[in-house]
N, C-alpha and C positions, 0 to 999 in steps of 0.2 A: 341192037345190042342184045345180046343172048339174055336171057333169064335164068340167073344160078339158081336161085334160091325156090325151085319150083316143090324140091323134096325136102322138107324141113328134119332136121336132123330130132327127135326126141331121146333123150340121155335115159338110162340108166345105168346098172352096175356093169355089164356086157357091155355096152356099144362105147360109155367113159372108157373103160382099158383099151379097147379098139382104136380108139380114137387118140390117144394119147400117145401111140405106137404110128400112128398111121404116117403115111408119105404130107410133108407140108404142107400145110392146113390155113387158110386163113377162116378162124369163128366169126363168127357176126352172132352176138347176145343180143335179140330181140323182145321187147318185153313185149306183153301178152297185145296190148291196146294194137300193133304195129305188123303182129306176125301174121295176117290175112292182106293186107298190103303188100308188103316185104314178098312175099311169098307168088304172088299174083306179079310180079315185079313192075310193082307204081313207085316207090321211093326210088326214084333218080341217082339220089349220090350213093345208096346202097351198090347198086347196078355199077354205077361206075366205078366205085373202090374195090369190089369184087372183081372186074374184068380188069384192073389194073396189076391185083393181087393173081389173077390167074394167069399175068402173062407174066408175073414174076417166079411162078412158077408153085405159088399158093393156091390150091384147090377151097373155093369159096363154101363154106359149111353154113347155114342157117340153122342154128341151134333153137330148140324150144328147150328152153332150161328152167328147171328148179334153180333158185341161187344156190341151195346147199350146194352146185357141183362146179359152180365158178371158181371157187379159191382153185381149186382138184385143178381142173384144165387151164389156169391160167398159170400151174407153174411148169406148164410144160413149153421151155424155150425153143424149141422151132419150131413153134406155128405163132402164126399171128393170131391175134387177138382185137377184135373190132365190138366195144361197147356203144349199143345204139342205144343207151340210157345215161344218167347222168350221176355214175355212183363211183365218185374219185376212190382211188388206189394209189396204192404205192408205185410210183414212176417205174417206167420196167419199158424195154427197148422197146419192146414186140407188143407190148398196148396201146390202142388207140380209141379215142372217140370218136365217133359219128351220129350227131344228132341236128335236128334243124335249129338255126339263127332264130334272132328276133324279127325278123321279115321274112316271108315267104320266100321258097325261091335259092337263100341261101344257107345255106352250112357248116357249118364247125366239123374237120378234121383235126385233131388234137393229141397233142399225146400228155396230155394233164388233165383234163376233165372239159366241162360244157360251162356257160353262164357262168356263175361266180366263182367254180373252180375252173376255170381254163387258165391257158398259158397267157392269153388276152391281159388276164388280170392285173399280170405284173410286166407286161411286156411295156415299153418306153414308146410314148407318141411322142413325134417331131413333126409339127407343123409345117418348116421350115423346109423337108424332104419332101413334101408332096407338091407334084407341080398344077399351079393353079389351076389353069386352064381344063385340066385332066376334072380334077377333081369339082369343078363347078358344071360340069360336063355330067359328071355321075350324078350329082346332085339333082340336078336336072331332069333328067332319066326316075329316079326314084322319085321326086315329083308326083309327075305325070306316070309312074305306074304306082301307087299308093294312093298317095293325097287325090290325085284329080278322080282316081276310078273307088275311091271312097272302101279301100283295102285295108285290111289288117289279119291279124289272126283267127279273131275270133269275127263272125257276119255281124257286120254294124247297121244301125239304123240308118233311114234315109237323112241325109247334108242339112234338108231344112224342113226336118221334121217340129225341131224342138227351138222355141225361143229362148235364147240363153245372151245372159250379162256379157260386159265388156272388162277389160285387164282385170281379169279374174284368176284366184289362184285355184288352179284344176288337183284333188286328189283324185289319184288313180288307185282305186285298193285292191287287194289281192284277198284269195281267203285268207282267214284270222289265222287258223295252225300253221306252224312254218312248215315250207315244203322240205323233202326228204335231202338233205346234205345243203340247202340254202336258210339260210338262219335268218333272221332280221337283229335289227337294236332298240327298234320300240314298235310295239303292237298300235295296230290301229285305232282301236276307240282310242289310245293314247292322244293317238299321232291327229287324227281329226280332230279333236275338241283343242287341242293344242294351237293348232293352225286359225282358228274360227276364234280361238280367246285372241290372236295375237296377230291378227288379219288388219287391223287397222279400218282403210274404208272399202278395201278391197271384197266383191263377191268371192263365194269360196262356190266351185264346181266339184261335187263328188259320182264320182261312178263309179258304181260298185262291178266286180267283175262277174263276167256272165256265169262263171261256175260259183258261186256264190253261196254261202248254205241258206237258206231260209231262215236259220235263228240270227245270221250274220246280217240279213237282209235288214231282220225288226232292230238292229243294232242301229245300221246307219241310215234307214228311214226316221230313223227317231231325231236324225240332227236336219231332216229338211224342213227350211222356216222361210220359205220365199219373201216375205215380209221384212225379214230381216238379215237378207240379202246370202242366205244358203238353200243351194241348190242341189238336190237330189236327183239324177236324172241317167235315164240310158243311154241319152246322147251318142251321132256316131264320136267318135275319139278325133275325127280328122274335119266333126263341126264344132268340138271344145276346143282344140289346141290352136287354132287361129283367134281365137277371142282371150289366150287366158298368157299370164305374164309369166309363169311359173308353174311346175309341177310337183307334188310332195308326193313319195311316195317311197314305199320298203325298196323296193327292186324290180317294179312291173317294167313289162315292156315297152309299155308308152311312154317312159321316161325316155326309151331309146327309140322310137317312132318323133316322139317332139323333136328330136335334133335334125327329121329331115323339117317341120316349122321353124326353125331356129327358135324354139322354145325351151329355157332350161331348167334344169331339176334340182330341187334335191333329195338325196336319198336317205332313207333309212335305214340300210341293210347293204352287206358286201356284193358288189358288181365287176362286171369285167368291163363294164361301159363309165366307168368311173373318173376316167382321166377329166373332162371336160366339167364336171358337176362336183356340185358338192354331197359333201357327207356327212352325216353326223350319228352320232349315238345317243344322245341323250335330249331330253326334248327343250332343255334350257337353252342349248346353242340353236333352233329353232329359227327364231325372228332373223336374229343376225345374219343366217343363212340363206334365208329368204331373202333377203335383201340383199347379198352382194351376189346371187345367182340373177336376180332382176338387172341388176346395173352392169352385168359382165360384157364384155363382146368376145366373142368366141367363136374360133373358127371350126364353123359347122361341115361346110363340105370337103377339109379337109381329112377332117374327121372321119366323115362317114365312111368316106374315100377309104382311109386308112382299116380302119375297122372292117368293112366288107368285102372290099376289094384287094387288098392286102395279108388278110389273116383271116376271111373263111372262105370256102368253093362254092362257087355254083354252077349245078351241072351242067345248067341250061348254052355255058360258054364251055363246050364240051374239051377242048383241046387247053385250053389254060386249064382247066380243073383238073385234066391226067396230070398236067404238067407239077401240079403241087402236089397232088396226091403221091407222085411218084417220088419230089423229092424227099416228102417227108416220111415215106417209106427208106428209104438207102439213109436219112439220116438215123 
């Protein structure tokens, strides 16, 4: 597949007016972390929504943008417009998102935003519409490329590194400041000492995440008391989540990794993965939530089914992925 994005477009006052006049365009907004990738063309579904858009007759642009010039070029309605970041806007035909899922591999095309702004968010699961078979099928498959090959996002430690407790409730934390358009309802030191007061006999497992600050580190090091059954540890994620009965957490993504363990969550912050779990805001609803996210049954691989295979791409299944990218371009 060609490499559009070999010549990255850089803006200013000249090449904006140019560009806003030009013959139909599809942008690609790349933020800085992504434009030596992007560019080199390693990102997969860039490649392919690009090569979709250029046989629609949209000429693939890789933008190195200041944001000052985004509002400017995105109110220019006959070019497409492709956000490879997660910074919601106002709904408009010709915007779309493209950024990676909570699993490797797969993608969000969107034309609402990513993660807690996506269209995901509010879109209706029906258990009832996916067919079994299909979907234990999938389940299966993410298994055995996840769990058995000890995968996530972030490079986990070794399966049996760490000796860790049994029906343990697993905090999964995130850094403390909310990230940029994802909010939370209750801050972590909250949310941990919360969990540990109202744990009952349960171990609590915490792992703090790998981008973590150092001052955020001396926070929840300070709640590991192994003696008294809390555990601090770097654990991989896929040797906590088979031992533990429940996940607390704002909105990480191991809350949505646990559903391939059929282990369930609750959150504290707004998700697009939210159908299946609980949610609260306030840390009094807490126990109760734990508790009926323990006793649920829940259909996990219809789910997951529905979630990844239904409503994001991946590229790797090259021909179904034009096939969506294409519709939800003409829609």
């Amino acid at each position: 597949m060609q490499n559009w994005f070999a010549s990255p477009t850089h803006l200013d006052l000249s090449t904006l007016s140019r560009l806003a006049h030009a013959d139909p365009c599809a942008y690609f907004y790349c933020p800085e972390y992504l434009y030596k990738a992007a560019e080199a063309g390693e990102l997969d579904c860039l490649n392919l929504v690009a090569d979709v858009c250029a046989q629609k007759g949209y000429r693939p642009v890789l933008l190195n943008d200041p944001r000052e010039w985004v509002d400017d070029l995105l109110a220019t309605e006959r070019h497409l417009h492709i956000l490879v970041k997660d910074e919601p806007r106002q709904p408009a035909k010709n915007v779309f998102y493209c950024v990676p899922s909570y699993l490797n591999g797969y993608w969000y095309f969107d034309t609402q935003g990513v993660r807690n702004n996506s269209s995901t968010r509010d879109a209706v699961f029906d258990a009832g519409a996916i067919d079994d078979a299909r979907a234990e099928k999938f389940h299966g498959n993410l298994r055995r490329n996840f769990v058995d090959l000890n995968l996530s996002k972030f490079e986990q430690a070794d399966m049996d590194l760490h000796p860790l407790p049994d029906n343990a409730i697993f905090i999964a934390s995130q850094k403390f400041l909310p990230i940029e358009y994802c909010p939370f309802y209750i801050d972590y030191p909250t949310l941990i000492a919360a969990t540990i007061a109202g744990r009952g006999d349960r171990p609590v497992i915490i792992k703090p995440h790998p981008m973590q600050k150092p001052a955020e580190l001396d926070v929840i090091n300070a709640f590991h008391d192994p003696e008294n059954g809390v555990h601090v540890t770097d654990a991989s994620i896929h040797a906590i989540l088979p031992r533990s009965d429940v996940v607390v957490t704002q909105s990480s993504a191991v809350a949505f990794e646990a559903l391939i363990h059929e282990v369930p969550s609750v959150l504290a912050g707004p998700s697009d993965f939210h159908h299946l779990l609980e949610t609260i805001s306030d840390v009094s609803e807490l126990g109760a939530a734990i508790e009926r996210a323990i006793n649920s049954t829940l259909p996990y691989s219809a789910y997951l089914f529905w979630f990844l295979r239904e409503r994001m791409i991946k590229p790797a299944q090259e021909n179904s992925a034009r096939n969506r990218i294409s519709k939800r371009l003409r829609r």
